[in-house]
Jmol script that loads the backbone (N, CA, C; Angstrom):
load data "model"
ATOM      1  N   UNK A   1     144.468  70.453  91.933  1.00  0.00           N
ATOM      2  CA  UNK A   1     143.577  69.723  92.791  1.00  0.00           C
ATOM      3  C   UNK A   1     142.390  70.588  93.206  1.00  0.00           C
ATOM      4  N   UNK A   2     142.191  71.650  93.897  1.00  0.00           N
ATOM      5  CA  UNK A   2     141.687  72.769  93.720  1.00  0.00           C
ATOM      6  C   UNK A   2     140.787  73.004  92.802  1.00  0.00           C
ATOM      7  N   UNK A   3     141.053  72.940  91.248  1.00  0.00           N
ATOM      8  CA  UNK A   3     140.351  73.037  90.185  1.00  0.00           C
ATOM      9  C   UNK A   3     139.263  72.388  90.349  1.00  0.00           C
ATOM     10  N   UNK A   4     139.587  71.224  90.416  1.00  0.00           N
ATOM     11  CA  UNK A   4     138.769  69.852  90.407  1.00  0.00           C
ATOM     12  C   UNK A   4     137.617  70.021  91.632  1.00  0.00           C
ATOM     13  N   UNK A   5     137.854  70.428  92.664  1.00  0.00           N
ATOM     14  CA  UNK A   5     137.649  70.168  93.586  1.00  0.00           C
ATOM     15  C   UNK A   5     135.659  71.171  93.532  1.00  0.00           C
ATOM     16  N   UNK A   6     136.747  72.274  92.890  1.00  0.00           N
ATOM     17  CA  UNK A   6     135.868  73.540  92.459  1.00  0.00           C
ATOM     18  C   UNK A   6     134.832  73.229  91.735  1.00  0.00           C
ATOM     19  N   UNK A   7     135.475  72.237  90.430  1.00  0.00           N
ATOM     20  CA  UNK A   7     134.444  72.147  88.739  1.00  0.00           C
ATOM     21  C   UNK A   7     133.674  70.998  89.892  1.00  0.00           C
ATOM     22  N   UNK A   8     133.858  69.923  90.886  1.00  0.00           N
ATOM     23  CA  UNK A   8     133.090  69.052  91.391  1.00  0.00           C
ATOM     24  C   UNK A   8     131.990  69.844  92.390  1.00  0.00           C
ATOM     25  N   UNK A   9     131.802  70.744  93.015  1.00  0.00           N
ATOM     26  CA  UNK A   9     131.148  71.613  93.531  1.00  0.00           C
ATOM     27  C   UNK A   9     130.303  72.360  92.405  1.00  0.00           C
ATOM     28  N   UNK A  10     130.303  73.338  91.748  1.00  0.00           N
ATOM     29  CA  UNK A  10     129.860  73.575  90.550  1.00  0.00           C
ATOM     30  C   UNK A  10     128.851  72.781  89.966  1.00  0.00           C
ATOM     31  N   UNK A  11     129.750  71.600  89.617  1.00  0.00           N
ATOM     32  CA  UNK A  11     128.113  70.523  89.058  1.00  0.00           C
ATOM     33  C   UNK A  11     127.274  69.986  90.108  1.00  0.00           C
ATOM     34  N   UNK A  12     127.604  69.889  91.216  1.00  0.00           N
ATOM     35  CA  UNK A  12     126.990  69.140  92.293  1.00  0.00           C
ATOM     36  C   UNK A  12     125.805  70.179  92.454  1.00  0.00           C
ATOM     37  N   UNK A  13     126.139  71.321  92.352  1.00  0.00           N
ATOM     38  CA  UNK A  13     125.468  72.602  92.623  1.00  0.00           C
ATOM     39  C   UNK A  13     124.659  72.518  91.931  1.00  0.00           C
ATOM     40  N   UNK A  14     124.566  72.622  90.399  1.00  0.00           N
ATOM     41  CA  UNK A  14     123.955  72.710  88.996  1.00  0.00           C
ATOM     42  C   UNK A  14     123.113  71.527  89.206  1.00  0.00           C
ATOM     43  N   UNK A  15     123.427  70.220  89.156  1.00  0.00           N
ATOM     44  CA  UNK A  15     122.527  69.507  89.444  1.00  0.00           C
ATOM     45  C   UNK A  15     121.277  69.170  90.267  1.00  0.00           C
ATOM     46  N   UNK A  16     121.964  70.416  91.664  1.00  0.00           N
ATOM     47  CA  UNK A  16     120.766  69.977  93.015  1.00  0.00           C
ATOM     48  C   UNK A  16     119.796  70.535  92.164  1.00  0.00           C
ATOM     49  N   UNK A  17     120.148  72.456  92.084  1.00  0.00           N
ATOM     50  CA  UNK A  17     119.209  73.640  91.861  1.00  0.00           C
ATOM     51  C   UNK A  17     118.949  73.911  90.303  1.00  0.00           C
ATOM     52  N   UNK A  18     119.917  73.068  89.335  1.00  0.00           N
ATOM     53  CA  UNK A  18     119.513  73.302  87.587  1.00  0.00           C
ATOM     54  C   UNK A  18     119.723  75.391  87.806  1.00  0.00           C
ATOM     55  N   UNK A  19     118.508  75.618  86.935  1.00  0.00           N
ATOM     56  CA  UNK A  19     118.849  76.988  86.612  1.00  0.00           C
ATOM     57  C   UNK A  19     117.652  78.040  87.378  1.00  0.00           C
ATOM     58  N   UNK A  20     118.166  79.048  87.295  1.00  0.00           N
ATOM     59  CA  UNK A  20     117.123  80.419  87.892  1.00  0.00           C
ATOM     60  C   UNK A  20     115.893  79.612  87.295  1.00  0.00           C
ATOM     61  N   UNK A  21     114.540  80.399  87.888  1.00  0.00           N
ATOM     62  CA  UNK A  21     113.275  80.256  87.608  1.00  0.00           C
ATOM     63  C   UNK A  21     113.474  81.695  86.258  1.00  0.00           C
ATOM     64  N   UNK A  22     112.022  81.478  85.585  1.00  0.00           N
ATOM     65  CA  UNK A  22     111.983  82.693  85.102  1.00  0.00           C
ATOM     66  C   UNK A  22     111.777  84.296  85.542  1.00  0.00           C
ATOM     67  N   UNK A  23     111.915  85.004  84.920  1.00  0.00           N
ATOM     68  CA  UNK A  23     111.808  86.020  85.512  1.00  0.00           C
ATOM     69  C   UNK A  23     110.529  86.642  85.463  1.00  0.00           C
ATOM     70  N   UNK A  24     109.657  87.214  86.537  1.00  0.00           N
ATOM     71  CA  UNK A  24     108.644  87.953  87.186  1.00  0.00           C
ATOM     72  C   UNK A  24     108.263  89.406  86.646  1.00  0.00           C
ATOM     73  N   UNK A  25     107.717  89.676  85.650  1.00  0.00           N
ATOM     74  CA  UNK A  25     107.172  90.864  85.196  1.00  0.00           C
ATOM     75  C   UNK A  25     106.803  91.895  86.475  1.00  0.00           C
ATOM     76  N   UNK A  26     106.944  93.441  86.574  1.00  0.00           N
ATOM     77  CA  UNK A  26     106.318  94.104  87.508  1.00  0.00           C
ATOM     78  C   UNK A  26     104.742  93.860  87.145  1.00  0.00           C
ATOM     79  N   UNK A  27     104.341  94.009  86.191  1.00  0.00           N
ATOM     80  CA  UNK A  27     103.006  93.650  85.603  1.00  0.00           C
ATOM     81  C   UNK A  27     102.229  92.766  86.407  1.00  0.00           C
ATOM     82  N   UNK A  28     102.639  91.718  86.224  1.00  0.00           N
ATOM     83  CA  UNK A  28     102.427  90.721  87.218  1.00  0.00           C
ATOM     84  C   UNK A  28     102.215  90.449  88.257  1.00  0.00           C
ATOM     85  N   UNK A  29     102.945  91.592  89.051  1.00  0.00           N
ATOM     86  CA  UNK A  29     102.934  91.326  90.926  1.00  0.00           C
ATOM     87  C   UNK A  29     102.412  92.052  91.709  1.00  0.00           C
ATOM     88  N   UNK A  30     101.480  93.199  90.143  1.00  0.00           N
ATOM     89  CA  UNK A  30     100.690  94.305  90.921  1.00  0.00           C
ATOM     90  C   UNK A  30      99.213  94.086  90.311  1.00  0.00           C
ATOM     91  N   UNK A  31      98.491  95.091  91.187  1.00  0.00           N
ATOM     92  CA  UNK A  31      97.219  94.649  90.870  1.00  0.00           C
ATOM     93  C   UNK A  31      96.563  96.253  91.083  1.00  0.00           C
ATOM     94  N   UNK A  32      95.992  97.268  89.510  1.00  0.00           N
ATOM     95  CA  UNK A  32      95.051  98.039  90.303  1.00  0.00           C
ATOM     96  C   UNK A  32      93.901  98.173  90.655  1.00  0.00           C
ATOM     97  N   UNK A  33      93.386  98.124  91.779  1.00  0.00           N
ATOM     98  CA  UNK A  33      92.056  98.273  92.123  1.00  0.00           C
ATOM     99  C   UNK A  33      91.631  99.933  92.337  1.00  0.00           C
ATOM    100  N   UNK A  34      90.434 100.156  92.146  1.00  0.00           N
ATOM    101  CA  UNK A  34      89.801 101.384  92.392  1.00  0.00           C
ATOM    102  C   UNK A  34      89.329 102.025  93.847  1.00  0.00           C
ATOM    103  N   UNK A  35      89.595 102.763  94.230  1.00  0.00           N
ATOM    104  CA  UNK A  35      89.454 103.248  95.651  1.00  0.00           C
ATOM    105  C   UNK A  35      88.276 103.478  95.825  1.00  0.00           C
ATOM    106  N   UNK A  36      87.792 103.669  96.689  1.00  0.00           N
ATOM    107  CA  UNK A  36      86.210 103.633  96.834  1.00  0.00           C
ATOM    108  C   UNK A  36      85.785 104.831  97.725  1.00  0.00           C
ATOM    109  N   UNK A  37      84.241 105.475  97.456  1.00  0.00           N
ATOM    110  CA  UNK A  37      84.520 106.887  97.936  1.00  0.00           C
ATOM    111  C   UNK A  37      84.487 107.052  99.549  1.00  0.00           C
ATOM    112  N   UNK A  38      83.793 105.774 100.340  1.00  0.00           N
ATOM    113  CA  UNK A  38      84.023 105.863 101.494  1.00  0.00           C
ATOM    114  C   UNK A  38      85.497 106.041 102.163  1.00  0.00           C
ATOM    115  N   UNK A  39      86.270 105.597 101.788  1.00  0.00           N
ATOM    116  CA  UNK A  39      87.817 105.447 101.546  1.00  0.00           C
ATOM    117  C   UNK A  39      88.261 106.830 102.216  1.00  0.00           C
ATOM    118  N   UNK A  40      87.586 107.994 101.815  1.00  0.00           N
ATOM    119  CA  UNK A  40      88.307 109.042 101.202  1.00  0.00           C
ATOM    120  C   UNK A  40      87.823 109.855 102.392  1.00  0.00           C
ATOM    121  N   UNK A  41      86.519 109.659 102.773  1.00  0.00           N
ATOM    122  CA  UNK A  41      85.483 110.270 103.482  1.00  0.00           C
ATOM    123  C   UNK A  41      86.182 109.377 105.023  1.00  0.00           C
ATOM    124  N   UNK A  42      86.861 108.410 105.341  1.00  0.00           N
ATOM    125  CA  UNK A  42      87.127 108.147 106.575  1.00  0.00           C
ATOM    126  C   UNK A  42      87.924 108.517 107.574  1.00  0.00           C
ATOM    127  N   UNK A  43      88.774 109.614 107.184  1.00  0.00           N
ATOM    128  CA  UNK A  43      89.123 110.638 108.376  1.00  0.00           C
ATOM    129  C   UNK A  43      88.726 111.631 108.329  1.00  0.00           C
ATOM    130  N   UNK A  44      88.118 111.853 110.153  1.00  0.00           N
ATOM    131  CA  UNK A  44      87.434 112.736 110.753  1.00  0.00           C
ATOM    132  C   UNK A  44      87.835 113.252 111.703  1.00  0.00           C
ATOM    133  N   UNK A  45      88.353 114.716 111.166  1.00  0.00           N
ATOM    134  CA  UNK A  45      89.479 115.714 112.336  1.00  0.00           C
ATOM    135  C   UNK A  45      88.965 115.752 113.727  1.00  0.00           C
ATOM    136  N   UNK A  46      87.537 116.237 113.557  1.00  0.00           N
ATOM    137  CA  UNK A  46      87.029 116.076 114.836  1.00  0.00           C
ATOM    138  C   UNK A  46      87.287 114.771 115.991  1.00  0.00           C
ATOM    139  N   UNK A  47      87.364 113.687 115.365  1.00  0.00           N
ATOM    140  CA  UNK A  47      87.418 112.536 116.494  1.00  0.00           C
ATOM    141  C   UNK A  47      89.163 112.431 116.437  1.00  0.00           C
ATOM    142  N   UNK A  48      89.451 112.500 115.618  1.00  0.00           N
ATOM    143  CA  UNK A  48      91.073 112.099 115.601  1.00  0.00           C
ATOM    144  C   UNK A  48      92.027 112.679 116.506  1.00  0.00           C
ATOM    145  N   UNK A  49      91.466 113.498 117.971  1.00  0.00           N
ATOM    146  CA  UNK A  49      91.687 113.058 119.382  1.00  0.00           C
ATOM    147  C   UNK A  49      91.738 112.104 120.643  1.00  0.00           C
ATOM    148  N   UNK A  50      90.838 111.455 119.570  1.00  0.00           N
ATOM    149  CA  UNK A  50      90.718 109.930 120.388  1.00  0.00           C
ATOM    150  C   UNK A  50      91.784 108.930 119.904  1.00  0.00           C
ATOM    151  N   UNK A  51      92.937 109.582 119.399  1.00  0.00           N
ATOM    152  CA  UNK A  51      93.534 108.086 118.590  1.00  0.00           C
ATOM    153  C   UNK A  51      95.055 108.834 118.856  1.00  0.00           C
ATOM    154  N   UNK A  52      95.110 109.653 119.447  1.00  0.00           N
ATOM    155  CA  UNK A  52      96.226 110.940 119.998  1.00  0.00           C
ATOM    156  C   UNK A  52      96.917 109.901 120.784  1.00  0.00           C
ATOM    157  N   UNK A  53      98.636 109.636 120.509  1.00  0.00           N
ATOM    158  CA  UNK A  53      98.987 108.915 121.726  1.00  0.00           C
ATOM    159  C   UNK A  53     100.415 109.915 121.658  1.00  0.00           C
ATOM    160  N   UNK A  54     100.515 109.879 123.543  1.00  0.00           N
ATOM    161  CA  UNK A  54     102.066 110.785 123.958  1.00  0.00           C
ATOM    162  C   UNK A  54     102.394 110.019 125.192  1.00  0.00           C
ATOM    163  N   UNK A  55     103.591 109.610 125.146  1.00  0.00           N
ATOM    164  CA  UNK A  55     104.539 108.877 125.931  1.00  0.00           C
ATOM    165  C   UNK A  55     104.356 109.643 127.096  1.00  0.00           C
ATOM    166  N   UNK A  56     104.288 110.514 127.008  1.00  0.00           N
ATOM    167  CA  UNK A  56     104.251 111.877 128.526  1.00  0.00           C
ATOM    168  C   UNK A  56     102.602 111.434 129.330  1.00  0.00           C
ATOM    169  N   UNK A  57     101.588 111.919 128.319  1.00  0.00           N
ATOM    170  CA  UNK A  57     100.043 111.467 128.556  1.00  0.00           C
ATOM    171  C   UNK A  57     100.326 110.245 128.992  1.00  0.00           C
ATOM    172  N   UNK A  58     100.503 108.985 128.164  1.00  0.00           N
ATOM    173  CA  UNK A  58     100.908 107.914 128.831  1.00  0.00           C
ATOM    174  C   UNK A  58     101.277 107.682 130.296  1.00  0.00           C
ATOM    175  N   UNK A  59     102.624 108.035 130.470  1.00  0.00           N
ATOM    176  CA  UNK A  59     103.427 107.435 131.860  1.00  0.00           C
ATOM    177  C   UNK A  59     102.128 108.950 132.823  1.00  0.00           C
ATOM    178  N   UNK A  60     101.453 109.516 132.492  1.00  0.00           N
ATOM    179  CA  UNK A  60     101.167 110.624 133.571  1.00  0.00           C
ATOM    180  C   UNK A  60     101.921 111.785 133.465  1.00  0.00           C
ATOM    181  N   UNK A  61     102.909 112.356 133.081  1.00  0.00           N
ATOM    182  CA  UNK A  61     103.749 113.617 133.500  1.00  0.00           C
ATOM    183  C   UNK A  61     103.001 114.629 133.034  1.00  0.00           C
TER     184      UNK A  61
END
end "model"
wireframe off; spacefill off
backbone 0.3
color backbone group
């Protein structure tokens, strides 16, 4: 009874969803683009005190 019960689940299944989609190349889901020279040039040690965060600075201690 069991069996049955199983192979009736199974097709019910097969029927909602049929089969996997195909499968997705990595090729496909990437893309390269070229970096650009501003890119490279946008951190600046000097200011990158202004962007400094400490839980201590924060609350005051």
């Amino acid at each position: 009874m069991n069996e049955e019960i199983a192979a009736d689940a199974a097709a019910a299944r097969y029927a909602r969803y049929g089969r996997l989609p195909e499968r997705i190349r990595v090729e496909d889901m990437t893309e390269e683009v070229e970096g650009t020279p501003r890119a490279a040039a946008a951190h600046d040690p000097a200011g990158s005190w202004k962007y400094y965060s400490c839980l201590a600075l924060d609350l005051g201690l």
